[in-house]
Structures are given as C-alpha cells and as structure tokens.
N, CA, C and O atoms as a MOPAC input file, in Angstrom:
PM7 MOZYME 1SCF
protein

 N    -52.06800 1    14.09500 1    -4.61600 1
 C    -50.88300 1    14.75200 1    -4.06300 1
 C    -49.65000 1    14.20000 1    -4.75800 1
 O    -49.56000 1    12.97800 1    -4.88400 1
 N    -48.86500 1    14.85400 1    -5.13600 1
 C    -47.37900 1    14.20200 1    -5.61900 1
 C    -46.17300 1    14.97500 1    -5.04900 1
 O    -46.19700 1    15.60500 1    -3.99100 1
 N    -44.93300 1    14.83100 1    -6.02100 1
 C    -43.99500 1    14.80000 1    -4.99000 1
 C    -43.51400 1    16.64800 1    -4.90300 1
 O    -42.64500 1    17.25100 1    -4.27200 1
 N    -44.40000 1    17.00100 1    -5.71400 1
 C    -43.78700 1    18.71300 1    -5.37400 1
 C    -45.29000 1    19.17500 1    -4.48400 1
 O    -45.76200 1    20.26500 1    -4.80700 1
 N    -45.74600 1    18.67800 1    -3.81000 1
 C    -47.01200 1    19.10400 1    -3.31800 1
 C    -46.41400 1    19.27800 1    -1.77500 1
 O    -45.53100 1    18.51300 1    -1.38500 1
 N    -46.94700 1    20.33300 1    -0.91500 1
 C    -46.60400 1    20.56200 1     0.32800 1
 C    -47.54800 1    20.19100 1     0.85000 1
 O    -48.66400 1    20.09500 1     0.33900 1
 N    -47.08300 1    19.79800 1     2.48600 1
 C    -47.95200 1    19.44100 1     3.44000 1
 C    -47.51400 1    19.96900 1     4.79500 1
 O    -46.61400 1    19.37600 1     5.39100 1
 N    -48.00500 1    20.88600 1     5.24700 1
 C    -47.34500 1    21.77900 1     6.23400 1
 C    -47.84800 1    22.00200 1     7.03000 1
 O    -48.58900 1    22.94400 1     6.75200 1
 N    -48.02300 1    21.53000 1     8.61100 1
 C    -48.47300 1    21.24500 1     9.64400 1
 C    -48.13000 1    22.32100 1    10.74500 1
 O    -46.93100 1    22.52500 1    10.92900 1
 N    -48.79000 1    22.83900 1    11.29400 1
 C    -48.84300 1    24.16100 1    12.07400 1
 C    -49.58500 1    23.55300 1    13.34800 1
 O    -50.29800 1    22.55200 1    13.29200 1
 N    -49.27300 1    24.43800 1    14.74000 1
 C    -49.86800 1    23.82900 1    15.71000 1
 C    -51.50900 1    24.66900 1    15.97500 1
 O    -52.39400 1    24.49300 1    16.81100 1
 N    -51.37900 1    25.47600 1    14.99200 1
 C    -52.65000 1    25.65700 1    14.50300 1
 C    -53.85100 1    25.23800 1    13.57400 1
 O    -55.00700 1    25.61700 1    13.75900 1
 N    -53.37300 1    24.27300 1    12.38100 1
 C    -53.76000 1    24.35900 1    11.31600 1
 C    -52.98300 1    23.36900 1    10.31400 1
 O    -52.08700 1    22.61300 1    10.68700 1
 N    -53.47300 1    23.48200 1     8.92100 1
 C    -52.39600 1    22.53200 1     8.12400 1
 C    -52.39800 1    23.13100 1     6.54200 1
 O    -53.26400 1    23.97500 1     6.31100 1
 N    -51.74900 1    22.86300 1     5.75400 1
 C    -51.70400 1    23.67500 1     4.16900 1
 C    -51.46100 1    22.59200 1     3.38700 1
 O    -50.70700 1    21.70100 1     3.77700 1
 N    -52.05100 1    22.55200 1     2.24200 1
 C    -52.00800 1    21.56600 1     1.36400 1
 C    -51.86800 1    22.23900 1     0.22500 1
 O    -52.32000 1    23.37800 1     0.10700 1
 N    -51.09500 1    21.48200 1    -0.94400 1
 C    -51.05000 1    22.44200 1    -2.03700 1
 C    -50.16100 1    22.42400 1    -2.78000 1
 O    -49.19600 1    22.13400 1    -2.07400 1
 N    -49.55000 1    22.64700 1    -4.60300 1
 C    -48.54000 1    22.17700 1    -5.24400 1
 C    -47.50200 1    23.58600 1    -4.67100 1
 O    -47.87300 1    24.68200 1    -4.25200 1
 N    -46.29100 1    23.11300 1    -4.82700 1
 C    -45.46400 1    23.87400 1    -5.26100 1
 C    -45.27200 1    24.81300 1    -6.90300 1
 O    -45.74300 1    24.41900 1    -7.97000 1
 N    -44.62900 1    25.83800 1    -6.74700 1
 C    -44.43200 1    26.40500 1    -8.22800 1
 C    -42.96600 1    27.24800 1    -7.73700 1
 O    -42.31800 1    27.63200 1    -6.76300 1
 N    -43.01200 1    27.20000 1    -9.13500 1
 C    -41.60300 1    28.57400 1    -9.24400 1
 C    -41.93600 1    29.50800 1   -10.24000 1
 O    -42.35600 1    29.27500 1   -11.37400 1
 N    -41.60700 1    31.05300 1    -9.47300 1
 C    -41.42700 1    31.96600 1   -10.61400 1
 C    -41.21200 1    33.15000 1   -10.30000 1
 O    -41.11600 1    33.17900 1    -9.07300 1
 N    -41.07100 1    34.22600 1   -10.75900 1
 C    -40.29100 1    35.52400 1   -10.30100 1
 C    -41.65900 1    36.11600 1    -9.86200 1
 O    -42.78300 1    36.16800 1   -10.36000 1
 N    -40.95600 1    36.62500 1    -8.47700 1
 C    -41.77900 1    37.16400 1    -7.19500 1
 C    -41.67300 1    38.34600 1    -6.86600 1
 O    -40.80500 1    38.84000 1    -6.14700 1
 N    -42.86200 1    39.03500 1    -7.55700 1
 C    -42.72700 1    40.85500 1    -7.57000 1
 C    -43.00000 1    41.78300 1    -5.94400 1
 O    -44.13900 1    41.69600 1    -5.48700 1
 N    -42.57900 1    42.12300 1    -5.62000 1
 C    -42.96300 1    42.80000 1    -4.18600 1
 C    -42.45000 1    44.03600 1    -4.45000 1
 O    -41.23900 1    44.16300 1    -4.27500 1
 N    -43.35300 1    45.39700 1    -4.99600 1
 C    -42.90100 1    47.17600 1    -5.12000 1
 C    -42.14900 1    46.36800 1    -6.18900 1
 O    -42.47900 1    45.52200 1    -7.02000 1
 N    -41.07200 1    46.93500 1    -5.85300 1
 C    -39.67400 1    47.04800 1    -6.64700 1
 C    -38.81400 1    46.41100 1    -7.16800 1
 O    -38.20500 1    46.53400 1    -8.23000 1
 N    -38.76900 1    45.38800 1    -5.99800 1
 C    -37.73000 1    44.16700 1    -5.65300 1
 C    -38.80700 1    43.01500 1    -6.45700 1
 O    -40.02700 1    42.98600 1    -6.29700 1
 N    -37.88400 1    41.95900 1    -7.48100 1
 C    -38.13100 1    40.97200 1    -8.58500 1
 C    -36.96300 1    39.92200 1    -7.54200 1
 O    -35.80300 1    40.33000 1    -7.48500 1
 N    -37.26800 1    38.80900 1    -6.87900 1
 C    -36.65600 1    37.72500 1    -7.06500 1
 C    -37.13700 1    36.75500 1    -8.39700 1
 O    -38.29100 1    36.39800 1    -8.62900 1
 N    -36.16500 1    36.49900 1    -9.03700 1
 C    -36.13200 1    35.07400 1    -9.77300 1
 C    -36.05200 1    33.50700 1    -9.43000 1
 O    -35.27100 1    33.05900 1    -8.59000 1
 N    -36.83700 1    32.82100 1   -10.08400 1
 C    -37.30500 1    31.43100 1    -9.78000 1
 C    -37.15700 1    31.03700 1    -8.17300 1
 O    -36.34600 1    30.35700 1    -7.54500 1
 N    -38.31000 1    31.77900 1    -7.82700 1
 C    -38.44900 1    31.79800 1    -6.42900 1
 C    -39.63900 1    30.84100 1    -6.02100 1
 O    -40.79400 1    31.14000 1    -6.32300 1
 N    -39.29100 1    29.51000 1    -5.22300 1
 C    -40.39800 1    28.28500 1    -4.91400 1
 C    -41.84000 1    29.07800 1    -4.57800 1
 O    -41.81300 1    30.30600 1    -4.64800 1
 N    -42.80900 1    28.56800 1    -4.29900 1
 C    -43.98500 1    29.11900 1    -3.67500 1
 C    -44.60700 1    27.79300 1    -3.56400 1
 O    -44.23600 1    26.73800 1    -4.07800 1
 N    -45.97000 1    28.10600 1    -2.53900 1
 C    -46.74900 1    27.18000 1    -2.22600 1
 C    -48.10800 1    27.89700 1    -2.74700 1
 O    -48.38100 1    29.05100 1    -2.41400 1
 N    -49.05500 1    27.00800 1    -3.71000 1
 C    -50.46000 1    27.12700 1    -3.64000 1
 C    -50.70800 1    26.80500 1    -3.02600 1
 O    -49.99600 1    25.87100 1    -2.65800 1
 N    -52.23200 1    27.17200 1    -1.94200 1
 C    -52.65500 1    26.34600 1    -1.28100 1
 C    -54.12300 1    25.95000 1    -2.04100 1
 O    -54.94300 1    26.76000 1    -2.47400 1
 N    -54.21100 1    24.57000 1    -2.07300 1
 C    -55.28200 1    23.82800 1    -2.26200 1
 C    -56.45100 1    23.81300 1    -1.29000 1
 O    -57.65800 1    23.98400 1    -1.45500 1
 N    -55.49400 1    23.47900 1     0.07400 1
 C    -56.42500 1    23.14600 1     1.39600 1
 C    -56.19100 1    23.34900 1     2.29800 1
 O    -55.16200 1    22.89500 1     2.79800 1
 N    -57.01100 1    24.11900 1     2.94600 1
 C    -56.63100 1    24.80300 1     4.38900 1
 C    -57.77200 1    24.24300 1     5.59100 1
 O    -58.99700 1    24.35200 1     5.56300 1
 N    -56.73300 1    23.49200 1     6.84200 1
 C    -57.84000 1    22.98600 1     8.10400 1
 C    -56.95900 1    23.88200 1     8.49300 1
 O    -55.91000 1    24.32300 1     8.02400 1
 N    -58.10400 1    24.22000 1    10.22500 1
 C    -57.86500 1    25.08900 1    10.88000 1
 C    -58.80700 1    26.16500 1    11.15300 1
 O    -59.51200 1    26.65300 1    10.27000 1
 N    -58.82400 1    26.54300 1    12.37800 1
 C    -59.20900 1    27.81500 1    12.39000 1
 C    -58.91200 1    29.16800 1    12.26800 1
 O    -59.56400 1    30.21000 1    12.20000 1
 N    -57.45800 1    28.77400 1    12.26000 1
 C    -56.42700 1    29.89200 1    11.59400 1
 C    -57.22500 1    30.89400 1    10.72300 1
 O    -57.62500 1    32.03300 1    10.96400 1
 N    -57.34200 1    29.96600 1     9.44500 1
 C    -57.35300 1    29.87200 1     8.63400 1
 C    -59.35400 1    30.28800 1     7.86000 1
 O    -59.80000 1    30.30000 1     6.71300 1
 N    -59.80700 1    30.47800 1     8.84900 1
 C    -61.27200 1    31.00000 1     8.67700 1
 C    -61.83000 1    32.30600 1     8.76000 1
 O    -63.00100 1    32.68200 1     8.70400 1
 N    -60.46300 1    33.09400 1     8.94200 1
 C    -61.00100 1    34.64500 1     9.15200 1
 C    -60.44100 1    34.81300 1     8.09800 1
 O    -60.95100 1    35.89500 1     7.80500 1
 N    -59.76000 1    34.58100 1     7.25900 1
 C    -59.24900 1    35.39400 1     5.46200 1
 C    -58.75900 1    34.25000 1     4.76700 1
 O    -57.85000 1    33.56000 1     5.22900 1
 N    -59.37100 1    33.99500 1     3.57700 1
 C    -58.26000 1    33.09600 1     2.35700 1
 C    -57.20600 1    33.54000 1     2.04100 1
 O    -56.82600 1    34.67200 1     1.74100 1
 N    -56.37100 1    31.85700 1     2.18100 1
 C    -55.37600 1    32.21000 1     1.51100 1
 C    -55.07600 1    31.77000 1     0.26300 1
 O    -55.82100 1    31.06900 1    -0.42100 1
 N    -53.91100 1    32.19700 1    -0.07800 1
 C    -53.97400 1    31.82500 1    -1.47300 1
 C    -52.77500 1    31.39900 1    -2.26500 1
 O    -52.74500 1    31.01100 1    -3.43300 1
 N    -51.52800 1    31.58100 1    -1.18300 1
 C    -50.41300 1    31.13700 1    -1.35600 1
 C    -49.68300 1    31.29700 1     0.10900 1
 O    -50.39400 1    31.97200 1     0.85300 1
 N    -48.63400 1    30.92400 1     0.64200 1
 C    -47.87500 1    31.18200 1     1.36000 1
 C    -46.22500 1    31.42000 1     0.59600 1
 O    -45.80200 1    30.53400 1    -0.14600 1
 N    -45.61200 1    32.33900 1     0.79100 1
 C    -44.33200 1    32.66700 1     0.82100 1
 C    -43.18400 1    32.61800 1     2.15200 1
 O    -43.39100 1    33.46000 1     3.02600 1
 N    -42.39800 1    32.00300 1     2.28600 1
 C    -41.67600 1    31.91200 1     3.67000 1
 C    -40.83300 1    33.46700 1     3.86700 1
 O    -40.13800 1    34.14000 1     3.10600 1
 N    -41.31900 1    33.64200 1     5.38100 1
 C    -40.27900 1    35.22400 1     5.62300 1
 C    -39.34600 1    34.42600 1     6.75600 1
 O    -38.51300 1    35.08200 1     7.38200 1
 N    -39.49500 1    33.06400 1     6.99400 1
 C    -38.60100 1    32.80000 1     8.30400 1
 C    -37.08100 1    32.63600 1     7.44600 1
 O    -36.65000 1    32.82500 1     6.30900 1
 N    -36.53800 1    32.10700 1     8.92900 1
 C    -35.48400 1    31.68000 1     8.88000 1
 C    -34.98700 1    30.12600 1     8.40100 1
 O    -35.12000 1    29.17400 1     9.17000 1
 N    -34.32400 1    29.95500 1     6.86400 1
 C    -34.06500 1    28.72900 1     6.47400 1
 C    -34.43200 1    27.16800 1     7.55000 1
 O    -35.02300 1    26.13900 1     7.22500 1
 N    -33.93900 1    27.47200 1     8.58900 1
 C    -34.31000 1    26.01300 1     9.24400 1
 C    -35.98200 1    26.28000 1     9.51000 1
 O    -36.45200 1    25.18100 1     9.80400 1
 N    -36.55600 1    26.83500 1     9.51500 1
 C    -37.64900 1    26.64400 1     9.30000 1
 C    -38.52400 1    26.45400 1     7.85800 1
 O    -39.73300 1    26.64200 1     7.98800 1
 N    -38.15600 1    26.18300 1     6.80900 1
 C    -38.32700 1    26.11900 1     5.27600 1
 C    -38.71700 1    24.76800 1     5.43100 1
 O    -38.30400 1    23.73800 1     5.96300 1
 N    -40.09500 1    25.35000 1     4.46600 1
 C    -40.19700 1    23.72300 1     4.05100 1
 C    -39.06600 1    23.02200 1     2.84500 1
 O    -38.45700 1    23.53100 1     1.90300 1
 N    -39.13200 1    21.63900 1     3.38400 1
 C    -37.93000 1    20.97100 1     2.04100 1
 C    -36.54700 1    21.57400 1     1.77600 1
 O    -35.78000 1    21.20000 1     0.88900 1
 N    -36.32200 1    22.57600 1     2.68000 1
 C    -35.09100 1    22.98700 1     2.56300 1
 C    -35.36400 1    24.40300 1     1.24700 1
 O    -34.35800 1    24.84600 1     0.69300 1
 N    -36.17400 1    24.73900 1     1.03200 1
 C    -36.54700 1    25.88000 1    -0.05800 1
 C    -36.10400 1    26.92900 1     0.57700 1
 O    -36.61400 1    27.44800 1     1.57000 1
 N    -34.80800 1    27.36900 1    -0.19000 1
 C    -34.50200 1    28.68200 1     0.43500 1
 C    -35.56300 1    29.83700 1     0.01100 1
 O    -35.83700 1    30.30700 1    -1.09400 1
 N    -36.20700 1    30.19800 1     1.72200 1
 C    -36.78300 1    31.39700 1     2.07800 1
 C    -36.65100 1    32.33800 1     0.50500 1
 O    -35.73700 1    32.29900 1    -0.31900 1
 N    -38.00000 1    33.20100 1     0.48600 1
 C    -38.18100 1    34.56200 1     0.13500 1
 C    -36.79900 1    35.78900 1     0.33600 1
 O    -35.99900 1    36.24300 1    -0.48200 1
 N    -37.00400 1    36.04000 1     1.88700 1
 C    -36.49700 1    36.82000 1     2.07500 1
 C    -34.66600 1    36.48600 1     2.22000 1
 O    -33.76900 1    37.32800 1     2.25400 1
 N    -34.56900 1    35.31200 1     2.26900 1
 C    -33.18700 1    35.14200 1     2.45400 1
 C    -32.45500 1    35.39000 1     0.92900 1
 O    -31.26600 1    35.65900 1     0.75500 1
 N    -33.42500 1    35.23600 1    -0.05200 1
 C    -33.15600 1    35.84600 1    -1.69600 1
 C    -33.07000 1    37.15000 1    -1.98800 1
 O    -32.28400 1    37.63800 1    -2.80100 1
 N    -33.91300 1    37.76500 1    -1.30200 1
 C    -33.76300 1    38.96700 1    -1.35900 1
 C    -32.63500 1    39.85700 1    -0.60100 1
 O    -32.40800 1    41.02300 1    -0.92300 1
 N    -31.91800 1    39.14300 1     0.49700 1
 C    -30.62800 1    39.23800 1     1.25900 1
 C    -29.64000 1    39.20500 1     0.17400 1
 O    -28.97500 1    40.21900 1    -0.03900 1
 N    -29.47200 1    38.16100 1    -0.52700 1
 C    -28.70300 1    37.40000 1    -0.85800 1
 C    -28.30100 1    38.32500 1    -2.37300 1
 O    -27.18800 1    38.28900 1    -2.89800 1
 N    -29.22500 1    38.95400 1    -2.78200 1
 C    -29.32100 1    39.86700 1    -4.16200 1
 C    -29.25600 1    41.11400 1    -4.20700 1
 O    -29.27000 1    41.84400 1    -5.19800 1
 N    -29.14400 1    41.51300 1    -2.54200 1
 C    -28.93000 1    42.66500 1    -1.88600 1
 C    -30.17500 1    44.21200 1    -2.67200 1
 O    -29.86000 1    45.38700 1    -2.86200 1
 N    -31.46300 1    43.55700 1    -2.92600 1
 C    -32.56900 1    44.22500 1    -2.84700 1
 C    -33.08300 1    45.25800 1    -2.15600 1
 O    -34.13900 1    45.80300 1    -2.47500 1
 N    -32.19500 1    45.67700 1    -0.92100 1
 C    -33.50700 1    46.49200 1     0.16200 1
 C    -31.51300 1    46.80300 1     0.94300 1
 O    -30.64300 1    46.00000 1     1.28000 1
 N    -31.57500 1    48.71200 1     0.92600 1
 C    -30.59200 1    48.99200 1     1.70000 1
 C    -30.46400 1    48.95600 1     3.38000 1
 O    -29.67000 1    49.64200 1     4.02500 1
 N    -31.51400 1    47.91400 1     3.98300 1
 C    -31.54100 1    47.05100 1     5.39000 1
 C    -32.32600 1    46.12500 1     5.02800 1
 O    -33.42600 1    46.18000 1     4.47800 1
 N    -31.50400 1    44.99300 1     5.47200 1
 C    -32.23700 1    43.76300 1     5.61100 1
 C    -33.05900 1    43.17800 1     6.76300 1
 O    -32.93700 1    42.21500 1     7.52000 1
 N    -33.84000 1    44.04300 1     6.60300 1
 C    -35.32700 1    44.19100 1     7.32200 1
 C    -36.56400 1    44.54800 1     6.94800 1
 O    -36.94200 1    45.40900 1     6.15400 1
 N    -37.48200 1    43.34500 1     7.99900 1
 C    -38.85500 1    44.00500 1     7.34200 1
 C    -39.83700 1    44.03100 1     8.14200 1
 O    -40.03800 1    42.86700 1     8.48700 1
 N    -40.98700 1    45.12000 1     8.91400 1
 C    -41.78200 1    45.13000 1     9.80100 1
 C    -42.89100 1    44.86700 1     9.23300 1
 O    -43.08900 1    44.86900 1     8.01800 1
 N    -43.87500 1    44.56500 1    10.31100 1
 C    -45.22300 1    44.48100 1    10.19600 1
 C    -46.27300 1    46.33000 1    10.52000 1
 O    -45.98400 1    47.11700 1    11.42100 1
 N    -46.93200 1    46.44600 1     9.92500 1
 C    -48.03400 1    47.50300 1    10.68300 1
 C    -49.20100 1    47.05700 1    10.72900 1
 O    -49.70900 1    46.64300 1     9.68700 1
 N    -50.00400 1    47.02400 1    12.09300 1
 C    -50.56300 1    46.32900 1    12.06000 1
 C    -51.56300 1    47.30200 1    12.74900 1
 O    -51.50800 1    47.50700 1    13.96100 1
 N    -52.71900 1    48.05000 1    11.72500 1
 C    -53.81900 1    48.73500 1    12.29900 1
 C    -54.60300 1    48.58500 1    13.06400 1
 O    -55.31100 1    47.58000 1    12.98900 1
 N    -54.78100 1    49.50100 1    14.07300 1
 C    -55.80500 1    48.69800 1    15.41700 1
 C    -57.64300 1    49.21500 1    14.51500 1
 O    -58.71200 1    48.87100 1    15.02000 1
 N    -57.55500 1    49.99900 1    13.26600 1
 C    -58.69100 1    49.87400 1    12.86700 1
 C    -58.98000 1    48.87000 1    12.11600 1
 O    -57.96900 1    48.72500 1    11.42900 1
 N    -59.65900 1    48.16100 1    11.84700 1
 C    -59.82400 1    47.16300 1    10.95400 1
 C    -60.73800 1    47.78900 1     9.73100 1
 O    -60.77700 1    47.10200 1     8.71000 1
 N    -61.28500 1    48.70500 1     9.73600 1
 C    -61.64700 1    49.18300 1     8.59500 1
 C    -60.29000 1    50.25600 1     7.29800 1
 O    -60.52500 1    50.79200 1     6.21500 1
 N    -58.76900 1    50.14300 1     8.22800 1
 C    -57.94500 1    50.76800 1     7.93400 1
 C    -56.78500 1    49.87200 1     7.47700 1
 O    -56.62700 1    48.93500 1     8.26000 1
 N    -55.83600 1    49.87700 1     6.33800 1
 C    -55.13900 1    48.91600 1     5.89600 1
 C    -54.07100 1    48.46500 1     6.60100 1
 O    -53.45800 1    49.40000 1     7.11700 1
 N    -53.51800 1    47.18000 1     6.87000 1
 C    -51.94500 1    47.48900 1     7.96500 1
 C    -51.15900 1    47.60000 1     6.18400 1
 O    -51.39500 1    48.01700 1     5.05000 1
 N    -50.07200 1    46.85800 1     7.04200 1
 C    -49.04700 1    46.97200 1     5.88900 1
 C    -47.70200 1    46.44400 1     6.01900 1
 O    -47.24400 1    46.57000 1     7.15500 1
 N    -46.77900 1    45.76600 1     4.98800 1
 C    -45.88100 1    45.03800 1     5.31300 1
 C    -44.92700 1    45.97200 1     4.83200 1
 O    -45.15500 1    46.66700 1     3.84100 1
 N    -43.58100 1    46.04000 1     5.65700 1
 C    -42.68200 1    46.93900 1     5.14500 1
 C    -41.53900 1    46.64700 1     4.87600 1
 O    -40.97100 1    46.01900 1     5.77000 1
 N    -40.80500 1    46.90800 1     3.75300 1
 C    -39.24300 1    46.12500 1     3.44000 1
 C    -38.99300 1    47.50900 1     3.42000 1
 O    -39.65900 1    48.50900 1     3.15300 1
 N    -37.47900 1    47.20400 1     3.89100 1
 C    -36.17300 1    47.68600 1     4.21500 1
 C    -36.06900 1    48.60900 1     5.68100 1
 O    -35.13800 1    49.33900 1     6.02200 1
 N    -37.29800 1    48.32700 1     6.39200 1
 C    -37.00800 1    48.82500 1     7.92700 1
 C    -38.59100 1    49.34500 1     8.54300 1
 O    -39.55900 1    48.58700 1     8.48400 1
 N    -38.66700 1    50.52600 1     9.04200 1
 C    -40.06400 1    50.90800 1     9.95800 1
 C    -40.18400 1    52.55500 1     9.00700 1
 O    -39.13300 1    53.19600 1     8.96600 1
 N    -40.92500 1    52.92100 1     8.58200 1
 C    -42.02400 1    54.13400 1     8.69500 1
 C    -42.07100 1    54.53500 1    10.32000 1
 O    -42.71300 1    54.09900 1    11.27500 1
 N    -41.02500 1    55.62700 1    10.14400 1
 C    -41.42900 1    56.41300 1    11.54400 1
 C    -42.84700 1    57.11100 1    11.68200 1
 O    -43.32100 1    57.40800 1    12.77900 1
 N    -43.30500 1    57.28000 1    10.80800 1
 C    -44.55900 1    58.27000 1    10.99500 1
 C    -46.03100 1    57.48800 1    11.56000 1
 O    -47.08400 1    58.02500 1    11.90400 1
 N    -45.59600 1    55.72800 1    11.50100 1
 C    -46.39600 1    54.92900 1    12.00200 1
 C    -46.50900 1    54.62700 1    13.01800 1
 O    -47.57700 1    54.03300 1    13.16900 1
 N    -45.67500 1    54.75200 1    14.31900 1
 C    -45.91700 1    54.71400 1    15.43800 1
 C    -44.82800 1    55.90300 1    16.25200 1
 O    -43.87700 1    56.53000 1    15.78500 1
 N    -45.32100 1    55.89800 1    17.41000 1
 C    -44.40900 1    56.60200 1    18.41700 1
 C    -43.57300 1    56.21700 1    19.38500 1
 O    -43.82800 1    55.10700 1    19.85400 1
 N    -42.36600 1    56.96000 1    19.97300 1
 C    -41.54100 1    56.28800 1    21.01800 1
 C    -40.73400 1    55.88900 1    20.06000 1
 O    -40.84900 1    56.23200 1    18.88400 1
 N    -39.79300 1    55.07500 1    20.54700 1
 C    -38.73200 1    54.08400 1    20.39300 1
 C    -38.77000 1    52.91100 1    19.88100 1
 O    -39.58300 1    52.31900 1    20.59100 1
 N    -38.41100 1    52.21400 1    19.11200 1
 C    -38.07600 1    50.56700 1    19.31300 1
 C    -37.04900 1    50.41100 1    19.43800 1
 O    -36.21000 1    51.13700 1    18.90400 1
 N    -36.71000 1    49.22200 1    20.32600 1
 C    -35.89200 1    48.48400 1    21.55700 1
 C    -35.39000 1    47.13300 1    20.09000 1
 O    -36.14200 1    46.37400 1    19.47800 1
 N    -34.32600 1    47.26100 1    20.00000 1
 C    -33.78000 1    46.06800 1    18.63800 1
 C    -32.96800 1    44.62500 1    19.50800 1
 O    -31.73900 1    44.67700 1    19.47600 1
 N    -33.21100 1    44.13900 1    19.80100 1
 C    -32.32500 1    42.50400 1    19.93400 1
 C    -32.17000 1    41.90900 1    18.93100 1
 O    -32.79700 1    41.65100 1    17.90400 1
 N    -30.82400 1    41.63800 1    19.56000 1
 C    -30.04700 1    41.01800 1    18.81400 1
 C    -30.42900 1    39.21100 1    18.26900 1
 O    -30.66900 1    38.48400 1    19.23200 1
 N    -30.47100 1    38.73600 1    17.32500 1
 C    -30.71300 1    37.27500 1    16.79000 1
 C    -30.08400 1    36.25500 1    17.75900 1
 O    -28.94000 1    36.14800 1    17.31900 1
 N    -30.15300 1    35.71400 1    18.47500 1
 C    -29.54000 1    34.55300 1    19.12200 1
 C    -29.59300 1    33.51200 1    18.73700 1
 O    -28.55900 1    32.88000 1    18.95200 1
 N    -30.90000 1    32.60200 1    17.87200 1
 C    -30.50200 1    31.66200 1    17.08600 1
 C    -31.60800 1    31.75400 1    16.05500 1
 O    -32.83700 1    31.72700 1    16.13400 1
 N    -30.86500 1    31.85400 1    15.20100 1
 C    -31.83800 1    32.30400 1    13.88200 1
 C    -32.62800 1    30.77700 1    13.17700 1
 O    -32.45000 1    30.18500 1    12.11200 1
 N    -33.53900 1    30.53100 1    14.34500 1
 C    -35.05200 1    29.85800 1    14.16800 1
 C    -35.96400 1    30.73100 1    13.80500 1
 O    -36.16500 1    31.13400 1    12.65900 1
 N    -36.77600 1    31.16700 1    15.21000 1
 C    -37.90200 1    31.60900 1    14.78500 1
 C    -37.56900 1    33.07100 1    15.15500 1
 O    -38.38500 1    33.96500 1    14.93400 1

C-alpha cells in the first residue's frame, strides 16, 4: 500500500486500491484529470453480488475521500449537463438494464410525479 492508495471504510464493507488520474468519458461529457480509485480489494458483503472495478465519487465533497474533488462536482463546475442533476433507474426486472441518468429524469420511465426537496446540508 503507499501513499496514493485508498482505504475506504463503509459501514458495510471496505475498498482497497491505488489511486489514478485521467479523463473520464461518460456519453458525451469528458472531465479532465479526474482522480479515481482502482479497487484491488473488496471485504464485505456488499460487495459479493457484482465486481467492482473502480469507484468514482457522485457525493457531496465532504464526503470525498482525501479531499478529491468529486466527479460530479467537475462536471458542475465545467457546466457539462444543462441541469445539474442525475437519477438513478432502477429496473424491477433484473433480466432488464437500469440506468444512470445525467442531466435530469426520462419521463417515459416512470409515472406520476416527483416530489423535489430542497438540499439542507449538502452531506449525504
């Protein structure tokens, strides 16, 4: 282990693994020299239903490891995506793909309404 290597402790689980930098393709949007974590080693049970193979941070800076400014706070910051937002879809088939979405929701993916609150302290 050395000194760019993460060690990231979850109350689930734990990640082991070097750090890297480099431009981070997602569709469209290219951040430049953007941190990442390999992971080497994964405890947990988290961590036994799918490999991983890197982690990228979508939180909020005080939650960053080492102070590495966030993914998505780069992509804020470079003004990438005309809302700075991004949902989850999350298929109740499992033989069917979900899907991560930048710049807001795919209406055609669910029905009704969503109800938006407001950030009160931008932790978690």
């Amino acid at each position: 282990e050395s000194d760019s290597d993460i060690d990231i402790v979850f109350g689930t689980g734990e990640l082991k693994g070097p750090l890297h930098v480099d431009t981070y393709r997602v569709g469209p949007m290219a951040v430049e020299r953007q941190p990442f974590a390999m992971i080497r080693e994964m405890t947990g049970d988290v961590f036994s239903s799918f490999p991983f193979e890197g982690i990228l941070g979508l939180a909020f800076p005080s939650l960053s490891f080492g102070g590495i400014e966030p993914f998505f706070e780069r992509v804020i910051k470079a003004k990438l995506l005309k809302s700075n937002e991004f949902a989850f879809y999350l298929n109740t088939d499992s033989d069917q793909p979900s899907a991560l979405l930048w710049g807001g929701v795919d209406q055609d993916l669910f029905d009704g309404s969503i109800a938006m609150f407001p950030v009160v302290k931008p932790h978690y």
